[in-house]
KETIPA-425418 format. One record per residue (C-alpha): x, y, z; residue in three letters; residue number from 0. Coordinates in pm, whole numbers. Layout:
! residues N
+--------+--------+--------+------+------+
:     px :     py :     pz : resn : resi :
+--------+--------+--------+------+------+
:      X :      Y :      Z :  Ala :  NUM :
...
+--------+--------+--------+------+------+
//
This chain:
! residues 108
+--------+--------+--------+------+------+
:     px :     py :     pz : resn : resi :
+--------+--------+--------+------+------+
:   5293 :  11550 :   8871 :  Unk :    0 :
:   5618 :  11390 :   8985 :  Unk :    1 :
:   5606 :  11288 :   9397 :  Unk :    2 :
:   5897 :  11447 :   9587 :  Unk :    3 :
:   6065 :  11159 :   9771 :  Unk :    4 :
:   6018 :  11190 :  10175 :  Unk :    5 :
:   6358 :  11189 :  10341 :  Unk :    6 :
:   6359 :  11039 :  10715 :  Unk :    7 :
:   6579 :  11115 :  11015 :  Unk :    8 :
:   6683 :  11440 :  11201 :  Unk :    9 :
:   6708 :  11722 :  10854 :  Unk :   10 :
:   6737 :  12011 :  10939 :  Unk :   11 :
:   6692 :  12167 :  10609 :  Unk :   12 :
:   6480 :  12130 :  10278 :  Unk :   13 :
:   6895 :  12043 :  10119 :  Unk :   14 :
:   6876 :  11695 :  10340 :  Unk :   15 :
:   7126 :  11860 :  10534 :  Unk :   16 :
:   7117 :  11697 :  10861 :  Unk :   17 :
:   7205 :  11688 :  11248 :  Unk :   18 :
:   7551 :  11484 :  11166 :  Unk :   19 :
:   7639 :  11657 :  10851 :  Unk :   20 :
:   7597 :  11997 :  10722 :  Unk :   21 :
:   7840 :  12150 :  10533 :  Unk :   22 :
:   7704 :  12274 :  10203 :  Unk :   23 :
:   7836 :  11977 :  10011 :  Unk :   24 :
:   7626 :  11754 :  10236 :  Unk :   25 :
:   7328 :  11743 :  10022 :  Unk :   26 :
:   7259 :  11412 :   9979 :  Unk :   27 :
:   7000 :  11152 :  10122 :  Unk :   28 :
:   7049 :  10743 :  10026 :  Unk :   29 :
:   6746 :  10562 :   9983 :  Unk :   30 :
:   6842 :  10242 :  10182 :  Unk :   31 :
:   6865 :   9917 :  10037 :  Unk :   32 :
:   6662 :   9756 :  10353 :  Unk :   33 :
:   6353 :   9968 :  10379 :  Unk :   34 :
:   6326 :  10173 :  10052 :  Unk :   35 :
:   6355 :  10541 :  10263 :  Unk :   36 :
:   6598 :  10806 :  10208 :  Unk :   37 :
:   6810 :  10886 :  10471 :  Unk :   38 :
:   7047 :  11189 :  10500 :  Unk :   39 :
:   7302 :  10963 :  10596 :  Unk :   40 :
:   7403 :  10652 :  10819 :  Unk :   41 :
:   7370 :  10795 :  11186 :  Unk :   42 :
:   7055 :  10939 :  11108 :  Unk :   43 :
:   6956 :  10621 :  11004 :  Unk :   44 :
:   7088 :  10403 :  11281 :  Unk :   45 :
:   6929 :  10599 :  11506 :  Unk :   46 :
:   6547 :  10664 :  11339 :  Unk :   47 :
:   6498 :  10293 :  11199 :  Unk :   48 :
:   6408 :   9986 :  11378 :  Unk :   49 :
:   6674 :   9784 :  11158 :  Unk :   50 :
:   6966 :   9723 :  11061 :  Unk :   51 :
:   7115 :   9895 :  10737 :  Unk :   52 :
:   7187 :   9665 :  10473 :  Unk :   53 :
:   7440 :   9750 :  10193 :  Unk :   54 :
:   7314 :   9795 :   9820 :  Unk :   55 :
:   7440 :   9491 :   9599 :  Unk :   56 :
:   7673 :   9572 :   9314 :  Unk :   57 :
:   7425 :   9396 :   9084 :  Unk :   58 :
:   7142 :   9693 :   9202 :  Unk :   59 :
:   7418 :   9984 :   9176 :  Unk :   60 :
:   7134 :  10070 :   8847 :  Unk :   61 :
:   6876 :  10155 :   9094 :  Unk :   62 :
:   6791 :  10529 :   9174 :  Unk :   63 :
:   6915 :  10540 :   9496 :  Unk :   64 :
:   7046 :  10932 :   9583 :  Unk :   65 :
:   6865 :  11218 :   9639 :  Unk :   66 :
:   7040 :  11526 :   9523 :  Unk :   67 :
:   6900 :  11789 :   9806 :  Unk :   68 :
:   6951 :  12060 :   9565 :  Unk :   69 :
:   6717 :  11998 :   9311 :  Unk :   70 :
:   6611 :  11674 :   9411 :  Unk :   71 :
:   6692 :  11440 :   9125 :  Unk :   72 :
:   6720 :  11088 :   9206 :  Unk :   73 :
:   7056 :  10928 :   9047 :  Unk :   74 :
:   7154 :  10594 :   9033 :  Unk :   75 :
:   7446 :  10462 :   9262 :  Unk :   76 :
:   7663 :  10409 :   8945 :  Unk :   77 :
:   7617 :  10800 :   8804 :  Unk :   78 :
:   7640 :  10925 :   9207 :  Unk :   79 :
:   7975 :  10714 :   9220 :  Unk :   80 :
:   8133 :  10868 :   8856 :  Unk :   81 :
:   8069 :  11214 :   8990 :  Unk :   82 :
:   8160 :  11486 :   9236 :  Unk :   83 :
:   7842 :  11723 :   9124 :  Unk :   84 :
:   7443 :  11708 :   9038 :  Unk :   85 :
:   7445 :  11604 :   8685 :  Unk :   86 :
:   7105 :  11762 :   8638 :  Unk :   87 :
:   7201 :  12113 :   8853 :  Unk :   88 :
:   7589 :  12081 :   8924 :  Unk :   89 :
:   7573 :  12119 :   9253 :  Unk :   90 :
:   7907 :  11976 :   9418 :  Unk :   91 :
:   7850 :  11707 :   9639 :  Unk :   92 :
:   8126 :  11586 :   9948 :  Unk :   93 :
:   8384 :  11360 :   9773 :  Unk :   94 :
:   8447 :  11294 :  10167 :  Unk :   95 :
:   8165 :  11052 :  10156 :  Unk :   96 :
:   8328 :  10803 :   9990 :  Unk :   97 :
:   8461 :  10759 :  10356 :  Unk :   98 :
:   8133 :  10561 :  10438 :  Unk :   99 :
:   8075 :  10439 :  10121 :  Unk :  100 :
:   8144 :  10055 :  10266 :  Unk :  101 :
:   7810 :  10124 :  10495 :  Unk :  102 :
:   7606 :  10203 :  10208 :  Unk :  103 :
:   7729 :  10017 :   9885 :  Unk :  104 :
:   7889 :   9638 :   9855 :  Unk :  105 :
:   8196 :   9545 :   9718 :  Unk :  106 :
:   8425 :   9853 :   9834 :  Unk :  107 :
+--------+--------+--------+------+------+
//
């Protein structure tokens, strides 16, 4: 039986929608490079973690690192970065998050 990943933070939704962003092509969570949870998105993580967020190295960009809140299939940051949908359910994800890509993913 495969284990649904747990996303953290303020969701407000079983789509990882959350109390920053909720449209319906903010269905994402990132699975955070400094304490291997998911995480709807930056704020919620700022302000839920005892850390600071670290970026994911270009050399890891092969590690499953998104959450599709659709159907919940973890993509790598490479396939999440080639596409504007869910390769497994085509759901269309925000192209507008490519705004905080630099907080998430080195070497913008």
């Amino acid at each position: 039986m495969t284990r649904t990943p747990e996303v953290f933070g303020p969701t407000v939704d079983d789509h990882t929608w959350c109390v920053h962003y909720a449209t319906e092509l903010d269905i994402i969570a990132i699975r955070f490079a400094c304490c291997d949870r998911y995480y709807p998105c930056h704020l919620c993580h700022s302000e839920t973690a005892v850390h600071p967020a670290q970026q994911w190295p270009r050399e890891k960009f092969d590690q499953p690192a998104i959450l599709c809140g659709n159907c919940w299939t973890e993509l790598t940051i490479t396939v999440y970065k080639a596409t504007d949908e869910c390769p497994e359910c085509a759901a269309p994800f925000n192209p507008r998050c490519a705004a905080h890509s630099d907080l998430y993913f080195a070497g913008q």
